[in-house]
N, CA, C and O atoms as a CHARMM CRD file, in Angstrom:
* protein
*
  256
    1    1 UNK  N    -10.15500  77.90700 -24.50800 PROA 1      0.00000
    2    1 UNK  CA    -8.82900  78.47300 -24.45900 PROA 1      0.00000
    3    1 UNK  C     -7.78500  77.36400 -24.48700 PROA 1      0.00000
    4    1 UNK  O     -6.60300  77.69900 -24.39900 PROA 1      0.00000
    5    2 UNK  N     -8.07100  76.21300 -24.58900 PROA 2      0.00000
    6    2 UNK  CA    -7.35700  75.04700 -24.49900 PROA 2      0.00000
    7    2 UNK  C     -6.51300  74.33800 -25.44000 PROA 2      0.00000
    8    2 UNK  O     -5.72600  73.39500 -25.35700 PROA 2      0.00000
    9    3 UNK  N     -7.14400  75.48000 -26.82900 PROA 3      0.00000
   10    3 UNK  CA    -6.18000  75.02400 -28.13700 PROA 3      0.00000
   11    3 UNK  C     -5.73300  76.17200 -28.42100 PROA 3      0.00000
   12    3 UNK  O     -4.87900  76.30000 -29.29900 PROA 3      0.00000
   13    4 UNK  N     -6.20800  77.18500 -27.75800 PROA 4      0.00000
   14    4 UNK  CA    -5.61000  78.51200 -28.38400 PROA 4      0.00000
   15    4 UNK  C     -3.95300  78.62200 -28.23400 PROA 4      0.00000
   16    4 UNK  O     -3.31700  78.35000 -27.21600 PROA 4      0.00000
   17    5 UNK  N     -3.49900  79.01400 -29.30200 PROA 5      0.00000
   18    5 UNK  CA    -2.12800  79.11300 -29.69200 PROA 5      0.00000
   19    5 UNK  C     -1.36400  80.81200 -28.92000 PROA 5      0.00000
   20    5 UNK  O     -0.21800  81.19700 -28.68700 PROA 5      0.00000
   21    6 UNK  N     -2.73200  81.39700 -28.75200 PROA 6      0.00000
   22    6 UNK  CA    -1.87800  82.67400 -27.70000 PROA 6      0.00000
   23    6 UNK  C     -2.33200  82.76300 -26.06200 PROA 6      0.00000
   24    6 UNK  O     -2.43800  83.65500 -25.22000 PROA 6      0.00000
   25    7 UNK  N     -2.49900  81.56500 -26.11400 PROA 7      0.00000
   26    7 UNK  CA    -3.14400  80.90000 -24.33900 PROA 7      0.00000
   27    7 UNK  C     -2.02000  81.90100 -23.59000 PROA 7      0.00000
   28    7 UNK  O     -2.58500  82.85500 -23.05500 PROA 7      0.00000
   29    8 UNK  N     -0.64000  81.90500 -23.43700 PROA 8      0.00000
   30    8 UNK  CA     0.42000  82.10400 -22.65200 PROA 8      0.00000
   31    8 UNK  C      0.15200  83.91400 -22.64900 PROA 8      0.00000
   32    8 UNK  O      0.05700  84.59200 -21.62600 PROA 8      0.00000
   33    9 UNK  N      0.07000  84.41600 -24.02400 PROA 9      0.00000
   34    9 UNK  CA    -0.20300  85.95500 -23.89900 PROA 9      0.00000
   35    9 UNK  C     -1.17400  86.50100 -23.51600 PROA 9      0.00000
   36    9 UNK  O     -1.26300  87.71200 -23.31600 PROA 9      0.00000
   37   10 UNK  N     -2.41500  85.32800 -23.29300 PROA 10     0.00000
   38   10 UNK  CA    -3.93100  85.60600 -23.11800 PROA 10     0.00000
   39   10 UNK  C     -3.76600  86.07300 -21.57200 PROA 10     0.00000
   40   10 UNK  O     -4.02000  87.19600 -21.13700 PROA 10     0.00000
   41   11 UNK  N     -3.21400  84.79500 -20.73400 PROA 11     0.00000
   42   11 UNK  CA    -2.62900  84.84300 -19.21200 PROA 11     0.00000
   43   11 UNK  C     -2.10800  85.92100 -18.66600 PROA 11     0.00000
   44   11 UNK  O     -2.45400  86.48100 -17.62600 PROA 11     0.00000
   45   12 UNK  N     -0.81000  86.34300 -19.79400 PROA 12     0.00000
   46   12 UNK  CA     0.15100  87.32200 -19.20700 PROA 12     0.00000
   47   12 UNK  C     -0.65600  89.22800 -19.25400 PROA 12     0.00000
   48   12 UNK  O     -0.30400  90.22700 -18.62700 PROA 12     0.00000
   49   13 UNK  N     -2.14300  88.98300 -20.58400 PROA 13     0.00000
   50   13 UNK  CA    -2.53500  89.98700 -20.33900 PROA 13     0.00000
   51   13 UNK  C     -3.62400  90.31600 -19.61100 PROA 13     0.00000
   52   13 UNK  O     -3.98200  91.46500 -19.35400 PROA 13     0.00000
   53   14 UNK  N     -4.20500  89.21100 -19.24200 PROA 14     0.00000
   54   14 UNK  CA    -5.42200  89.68600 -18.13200 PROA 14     0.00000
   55   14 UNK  C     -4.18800  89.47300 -16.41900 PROA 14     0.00000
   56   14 UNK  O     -4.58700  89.80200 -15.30200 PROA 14     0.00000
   57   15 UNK  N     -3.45600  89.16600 -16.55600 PROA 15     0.00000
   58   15 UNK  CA    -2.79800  89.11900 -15.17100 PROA 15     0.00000
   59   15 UNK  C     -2.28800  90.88500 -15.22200 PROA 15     0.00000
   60   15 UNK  O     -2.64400  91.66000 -14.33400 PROA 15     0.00000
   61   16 UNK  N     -1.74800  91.15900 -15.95500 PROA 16     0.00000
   62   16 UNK  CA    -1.06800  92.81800 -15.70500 PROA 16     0.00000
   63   16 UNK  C     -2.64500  93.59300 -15.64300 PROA 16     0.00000
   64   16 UNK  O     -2.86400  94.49600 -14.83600 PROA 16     0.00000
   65   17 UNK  N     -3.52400  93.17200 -16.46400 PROA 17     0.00000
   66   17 UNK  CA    -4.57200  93.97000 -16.64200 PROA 17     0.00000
   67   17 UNK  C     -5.24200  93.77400 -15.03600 PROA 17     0.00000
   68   17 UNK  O     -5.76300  94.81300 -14.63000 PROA 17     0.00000
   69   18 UNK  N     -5.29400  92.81700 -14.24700 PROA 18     0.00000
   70   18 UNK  CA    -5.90400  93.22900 -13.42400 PROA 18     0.00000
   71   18 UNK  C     -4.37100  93.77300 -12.15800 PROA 18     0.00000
   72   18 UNK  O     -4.76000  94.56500 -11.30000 PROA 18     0.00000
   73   19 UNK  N     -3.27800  93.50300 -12.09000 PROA 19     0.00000
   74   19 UNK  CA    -2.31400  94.61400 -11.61900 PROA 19     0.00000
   75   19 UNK  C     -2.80100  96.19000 -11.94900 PROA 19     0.00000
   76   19 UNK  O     -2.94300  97.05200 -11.08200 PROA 19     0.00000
   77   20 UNK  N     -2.99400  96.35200 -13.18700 PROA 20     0.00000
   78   20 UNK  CA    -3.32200  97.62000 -13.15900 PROA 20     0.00000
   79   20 UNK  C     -4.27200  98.31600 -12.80200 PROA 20     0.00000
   80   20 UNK  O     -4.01400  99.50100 -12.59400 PROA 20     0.00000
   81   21 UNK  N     -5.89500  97.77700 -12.57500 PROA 21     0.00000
   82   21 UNK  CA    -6.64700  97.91800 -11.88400 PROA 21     0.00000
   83   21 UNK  C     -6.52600  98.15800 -10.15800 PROA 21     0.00000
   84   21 UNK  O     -7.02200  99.05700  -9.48000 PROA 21     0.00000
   85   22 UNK  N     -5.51200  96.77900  -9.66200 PROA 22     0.00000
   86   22 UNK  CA    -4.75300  97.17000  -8.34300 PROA 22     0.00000
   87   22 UNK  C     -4.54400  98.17700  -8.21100 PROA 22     0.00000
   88   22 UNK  O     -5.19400  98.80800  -7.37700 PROA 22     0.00000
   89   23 UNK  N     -3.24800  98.98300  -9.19100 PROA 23     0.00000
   90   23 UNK  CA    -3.22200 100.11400  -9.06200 PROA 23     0.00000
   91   23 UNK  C     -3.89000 101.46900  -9.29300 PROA 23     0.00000
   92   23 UNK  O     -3.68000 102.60600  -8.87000 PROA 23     0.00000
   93   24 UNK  N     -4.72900 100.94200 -10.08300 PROA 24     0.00000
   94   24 UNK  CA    -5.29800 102.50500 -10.19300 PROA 24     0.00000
   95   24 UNK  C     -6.39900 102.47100  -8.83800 PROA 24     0.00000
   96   24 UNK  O     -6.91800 103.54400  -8.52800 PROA 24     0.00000
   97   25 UNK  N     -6.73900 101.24200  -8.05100 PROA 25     0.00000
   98   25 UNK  CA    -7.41300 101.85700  -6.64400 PROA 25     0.00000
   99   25 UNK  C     -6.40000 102.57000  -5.87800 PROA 25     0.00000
  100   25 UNK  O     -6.67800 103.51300  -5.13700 PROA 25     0.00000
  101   26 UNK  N     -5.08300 102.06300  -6.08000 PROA 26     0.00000
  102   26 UNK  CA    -4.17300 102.66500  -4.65800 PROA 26     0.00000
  103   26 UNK  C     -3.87800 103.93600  -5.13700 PROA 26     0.00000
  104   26 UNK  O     -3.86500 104.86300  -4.32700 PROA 26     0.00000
  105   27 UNK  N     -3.61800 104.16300  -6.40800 PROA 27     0.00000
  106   27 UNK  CA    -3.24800 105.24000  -7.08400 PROA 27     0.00000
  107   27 UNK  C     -4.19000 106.71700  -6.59500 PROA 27     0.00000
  108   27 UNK  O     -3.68900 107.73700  -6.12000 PROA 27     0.00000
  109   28 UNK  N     -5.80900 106.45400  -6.89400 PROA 28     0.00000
  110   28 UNK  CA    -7.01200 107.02100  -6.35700 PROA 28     0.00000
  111   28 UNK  C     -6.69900 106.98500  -4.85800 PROA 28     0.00000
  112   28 UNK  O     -6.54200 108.12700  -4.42600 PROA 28     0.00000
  113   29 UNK  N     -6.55100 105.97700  -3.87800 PROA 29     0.00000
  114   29 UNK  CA    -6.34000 106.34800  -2.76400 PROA 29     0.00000
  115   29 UNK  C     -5.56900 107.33900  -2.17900 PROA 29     0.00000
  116   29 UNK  O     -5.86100 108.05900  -1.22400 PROA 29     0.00000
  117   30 UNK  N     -4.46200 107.30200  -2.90500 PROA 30     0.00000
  118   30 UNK  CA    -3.62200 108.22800  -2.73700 PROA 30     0.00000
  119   30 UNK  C     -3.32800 109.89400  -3.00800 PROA 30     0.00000
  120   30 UNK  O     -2.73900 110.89000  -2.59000 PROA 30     0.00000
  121   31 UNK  N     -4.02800 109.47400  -3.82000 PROA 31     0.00000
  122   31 UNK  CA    -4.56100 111.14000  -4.65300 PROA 31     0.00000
  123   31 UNK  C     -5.29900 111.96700  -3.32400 PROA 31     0.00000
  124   31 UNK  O     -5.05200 113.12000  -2.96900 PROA 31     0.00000
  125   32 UNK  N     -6.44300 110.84800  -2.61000 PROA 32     0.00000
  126   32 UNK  CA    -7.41700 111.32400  -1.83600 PROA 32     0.00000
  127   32 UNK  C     -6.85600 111.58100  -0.49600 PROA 32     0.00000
  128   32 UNK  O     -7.49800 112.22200   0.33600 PROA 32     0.00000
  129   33 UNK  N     -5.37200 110.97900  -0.19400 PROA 33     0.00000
  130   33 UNK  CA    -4.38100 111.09400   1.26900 PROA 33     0.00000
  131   33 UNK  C     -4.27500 112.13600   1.19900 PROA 33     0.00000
  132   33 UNK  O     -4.72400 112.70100   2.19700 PROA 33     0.00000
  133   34 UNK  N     -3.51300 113.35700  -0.18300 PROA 34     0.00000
  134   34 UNK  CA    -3.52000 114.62200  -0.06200 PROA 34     0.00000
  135   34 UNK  C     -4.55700 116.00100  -0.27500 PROA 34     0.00000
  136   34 UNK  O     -4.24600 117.19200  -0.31400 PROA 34     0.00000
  137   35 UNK  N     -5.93400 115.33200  -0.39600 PROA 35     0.00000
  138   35 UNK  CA    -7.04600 116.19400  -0.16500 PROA 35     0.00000
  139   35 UNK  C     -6.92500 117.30400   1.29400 PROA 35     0.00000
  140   35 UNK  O     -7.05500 116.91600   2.45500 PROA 35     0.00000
  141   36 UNK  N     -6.73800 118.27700   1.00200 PROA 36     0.00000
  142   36 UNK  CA    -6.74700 119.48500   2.31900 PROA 36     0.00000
  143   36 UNK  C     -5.26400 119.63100   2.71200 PROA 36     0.00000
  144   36 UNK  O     -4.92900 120.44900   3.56800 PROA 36     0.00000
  145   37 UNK  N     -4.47200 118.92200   2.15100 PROA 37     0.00000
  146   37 UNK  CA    -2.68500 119.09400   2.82100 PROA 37     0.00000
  147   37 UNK  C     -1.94700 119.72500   1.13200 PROA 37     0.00000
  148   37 UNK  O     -1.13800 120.64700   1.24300 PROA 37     0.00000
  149   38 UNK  N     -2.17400 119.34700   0.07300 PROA 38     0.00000
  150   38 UNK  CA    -1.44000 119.66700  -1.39000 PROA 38     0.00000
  151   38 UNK  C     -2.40100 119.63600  -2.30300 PROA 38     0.00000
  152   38 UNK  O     -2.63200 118.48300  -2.66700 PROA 38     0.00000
  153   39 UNK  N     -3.26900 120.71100  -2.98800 PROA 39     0.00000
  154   39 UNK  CA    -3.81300 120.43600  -3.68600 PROA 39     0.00000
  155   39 UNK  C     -2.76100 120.18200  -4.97700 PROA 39     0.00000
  156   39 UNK  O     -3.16400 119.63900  -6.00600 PROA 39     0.00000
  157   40 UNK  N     -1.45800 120.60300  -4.82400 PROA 40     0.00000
  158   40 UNK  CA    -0.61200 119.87900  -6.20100 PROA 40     0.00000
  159   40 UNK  C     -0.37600 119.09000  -6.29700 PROA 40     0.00000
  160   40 UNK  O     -0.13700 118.89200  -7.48800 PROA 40     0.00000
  161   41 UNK  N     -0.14000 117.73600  -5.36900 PROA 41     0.00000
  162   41 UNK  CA    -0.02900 116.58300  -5.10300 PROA 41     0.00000
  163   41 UNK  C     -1.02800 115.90900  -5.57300 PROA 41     0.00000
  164   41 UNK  O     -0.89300 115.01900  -6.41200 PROA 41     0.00000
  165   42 UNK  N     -2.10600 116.26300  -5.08600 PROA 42     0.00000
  166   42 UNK  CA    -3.48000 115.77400  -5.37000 PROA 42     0.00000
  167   42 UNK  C     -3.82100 115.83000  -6.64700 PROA 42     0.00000
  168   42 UNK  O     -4.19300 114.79500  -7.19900 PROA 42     0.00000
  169   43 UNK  N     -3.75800 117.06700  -7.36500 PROA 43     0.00000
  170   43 UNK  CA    -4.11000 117.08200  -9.17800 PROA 43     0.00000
  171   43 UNK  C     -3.53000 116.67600  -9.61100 PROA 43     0.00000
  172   43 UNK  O     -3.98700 115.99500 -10.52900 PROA 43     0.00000
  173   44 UNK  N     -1.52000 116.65100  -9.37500 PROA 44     0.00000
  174   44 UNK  CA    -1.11900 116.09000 -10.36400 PROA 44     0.00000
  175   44 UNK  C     -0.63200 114.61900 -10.22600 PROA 44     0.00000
  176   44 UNK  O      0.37800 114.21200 -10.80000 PROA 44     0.00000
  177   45 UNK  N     -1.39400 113.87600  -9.45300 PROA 45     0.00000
  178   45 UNK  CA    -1.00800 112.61900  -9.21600 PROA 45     0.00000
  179   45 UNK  C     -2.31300 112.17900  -9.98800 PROA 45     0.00000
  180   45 UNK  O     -2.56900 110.97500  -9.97000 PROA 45     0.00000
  181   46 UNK  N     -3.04100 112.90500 -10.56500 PROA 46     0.00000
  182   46 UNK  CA    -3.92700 112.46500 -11.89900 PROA 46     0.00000
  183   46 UNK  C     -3.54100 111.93300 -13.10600 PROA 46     0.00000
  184   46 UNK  O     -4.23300 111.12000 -13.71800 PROA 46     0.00000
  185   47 UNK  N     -2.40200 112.37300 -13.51200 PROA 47     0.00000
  186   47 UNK  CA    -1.88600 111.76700 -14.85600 PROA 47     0.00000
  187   47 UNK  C     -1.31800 110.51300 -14.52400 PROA 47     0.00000
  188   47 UNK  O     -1.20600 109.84100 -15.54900 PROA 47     0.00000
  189   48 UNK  N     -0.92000 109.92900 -13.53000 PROA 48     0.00000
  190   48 UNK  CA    -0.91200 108.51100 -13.01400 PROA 48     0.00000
  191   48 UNK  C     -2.13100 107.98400 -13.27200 PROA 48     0.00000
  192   48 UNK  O     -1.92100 106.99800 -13.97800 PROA 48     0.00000
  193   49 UNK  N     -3.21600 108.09800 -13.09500 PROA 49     0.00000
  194   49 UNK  CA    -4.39900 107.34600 -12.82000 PROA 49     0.00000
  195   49 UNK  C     -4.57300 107.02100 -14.67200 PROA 49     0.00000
  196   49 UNK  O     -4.76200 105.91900 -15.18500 PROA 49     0.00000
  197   50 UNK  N     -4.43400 108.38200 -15.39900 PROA 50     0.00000
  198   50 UNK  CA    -4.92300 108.38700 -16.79200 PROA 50     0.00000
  199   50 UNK  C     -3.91500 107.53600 -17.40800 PROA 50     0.00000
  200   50 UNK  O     -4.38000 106.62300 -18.08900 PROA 50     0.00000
  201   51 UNK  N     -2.65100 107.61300 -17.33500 PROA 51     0.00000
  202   51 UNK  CA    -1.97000 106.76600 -18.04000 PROA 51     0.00000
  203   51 UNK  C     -2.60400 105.15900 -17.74300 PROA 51     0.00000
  204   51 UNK  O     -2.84200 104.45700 -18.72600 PROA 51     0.00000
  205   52 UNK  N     -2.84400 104.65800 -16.45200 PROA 52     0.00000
  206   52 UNK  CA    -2.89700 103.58800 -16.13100 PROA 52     0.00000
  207   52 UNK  C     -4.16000 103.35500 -16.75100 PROA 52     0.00000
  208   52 UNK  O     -3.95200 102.35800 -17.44300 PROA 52     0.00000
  209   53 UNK  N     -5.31300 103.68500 -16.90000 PROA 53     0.00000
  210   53 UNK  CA    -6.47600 103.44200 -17.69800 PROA 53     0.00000
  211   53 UNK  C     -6.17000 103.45500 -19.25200 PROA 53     0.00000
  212   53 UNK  O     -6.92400 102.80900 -19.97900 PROA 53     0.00000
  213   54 UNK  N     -4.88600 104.29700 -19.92100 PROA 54     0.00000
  214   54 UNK  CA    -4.67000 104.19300 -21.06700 PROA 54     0.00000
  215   54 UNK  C     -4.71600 102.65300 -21.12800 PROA 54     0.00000
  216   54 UNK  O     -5.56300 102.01800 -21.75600 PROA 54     0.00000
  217   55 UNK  N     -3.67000 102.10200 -20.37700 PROA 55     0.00000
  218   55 UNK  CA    -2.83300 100.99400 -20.26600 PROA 55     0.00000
  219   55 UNK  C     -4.11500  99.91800 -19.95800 PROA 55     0.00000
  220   55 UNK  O     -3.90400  98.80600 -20.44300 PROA 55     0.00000
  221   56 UNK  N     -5.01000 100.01300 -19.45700 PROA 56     0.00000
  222   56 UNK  CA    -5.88100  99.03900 -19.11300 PROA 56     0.00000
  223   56 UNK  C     -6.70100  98.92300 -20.21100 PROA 56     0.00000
  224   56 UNK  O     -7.05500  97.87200 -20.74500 PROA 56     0.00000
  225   57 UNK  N     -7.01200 100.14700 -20.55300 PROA 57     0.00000
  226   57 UNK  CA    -7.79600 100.07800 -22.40300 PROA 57     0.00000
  227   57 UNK  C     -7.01600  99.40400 -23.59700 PROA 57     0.00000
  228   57 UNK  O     -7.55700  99.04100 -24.64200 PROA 57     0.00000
  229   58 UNK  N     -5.67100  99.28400 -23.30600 PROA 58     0.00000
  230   58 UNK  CA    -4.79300  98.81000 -24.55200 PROA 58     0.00000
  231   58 UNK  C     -4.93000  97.06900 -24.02900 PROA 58     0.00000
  232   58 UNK  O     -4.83900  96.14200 -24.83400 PROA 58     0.00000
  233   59 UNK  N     -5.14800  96.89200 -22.62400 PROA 59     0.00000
  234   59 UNK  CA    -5.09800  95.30700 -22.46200 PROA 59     0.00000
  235   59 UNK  C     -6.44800  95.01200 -22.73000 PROA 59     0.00000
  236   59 UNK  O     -6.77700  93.86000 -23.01600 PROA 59     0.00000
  237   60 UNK  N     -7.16900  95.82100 -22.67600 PROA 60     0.00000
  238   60 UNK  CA    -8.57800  95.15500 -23.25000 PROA 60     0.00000
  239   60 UNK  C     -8.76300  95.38500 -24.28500 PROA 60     0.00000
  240   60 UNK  O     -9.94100  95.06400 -24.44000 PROA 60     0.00000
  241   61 UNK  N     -8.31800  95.83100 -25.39600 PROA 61     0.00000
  242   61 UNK  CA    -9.00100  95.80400 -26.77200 PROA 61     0.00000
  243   61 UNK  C     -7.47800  94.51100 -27.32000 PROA 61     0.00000
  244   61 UNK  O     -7.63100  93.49000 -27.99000 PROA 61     0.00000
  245   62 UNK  N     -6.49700  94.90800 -26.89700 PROA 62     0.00000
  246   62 UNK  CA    -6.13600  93.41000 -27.38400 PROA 62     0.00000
  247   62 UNK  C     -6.01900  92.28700 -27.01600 PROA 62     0.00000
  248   62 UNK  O     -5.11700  91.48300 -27.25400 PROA 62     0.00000
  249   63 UNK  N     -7.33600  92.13800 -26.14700 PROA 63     0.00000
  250   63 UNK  CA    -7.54400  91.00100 -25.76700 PROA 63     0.00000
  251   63 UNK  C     -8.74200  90.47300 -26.45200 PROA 63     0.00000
  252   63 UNK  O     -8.99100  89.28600 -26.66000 PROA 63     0.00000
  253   64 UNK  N     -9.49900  91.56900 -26.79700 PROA 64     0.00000
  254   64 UNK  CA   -10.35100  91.22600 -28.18500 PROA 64     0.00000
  255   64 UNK  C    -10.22900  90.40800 -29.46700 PROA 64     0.00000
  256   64 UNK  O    -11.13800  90.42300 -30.29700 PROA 64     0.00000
């Protein structure tokens, strides 16, 4: 990685990529805080989780 010419974008995308991993545990945690109190809270704090895996699939294939 030492001559690579996208060294700086290589950095900036495994650093968000693993932020987003951060979040999608807290994200899941959180989903699981409203188990037995909102089940609407709880389902629809799902499309958080999916977007963020979109987002983690787009940092890994162009990091390919």
């Amino acid at each position: 990685m030492r001559n690579n010419p996208c060294k700086t974008e290589l950095k900036v995308a495994r650093s968000q990529r693993n932020k987003l991993r951060t979040m999608s545990a807290k994200l899941k945690e959180m989903c699981c805080e409203w188990d037995g109190l909102s089940g609407w809270l709880e389902t629809e704090s799902e499309p958080l989780i999916l977007v963020r895996r979109w987002g983690l699939q787009w940092l890994n294939d162009a990091e390919k």
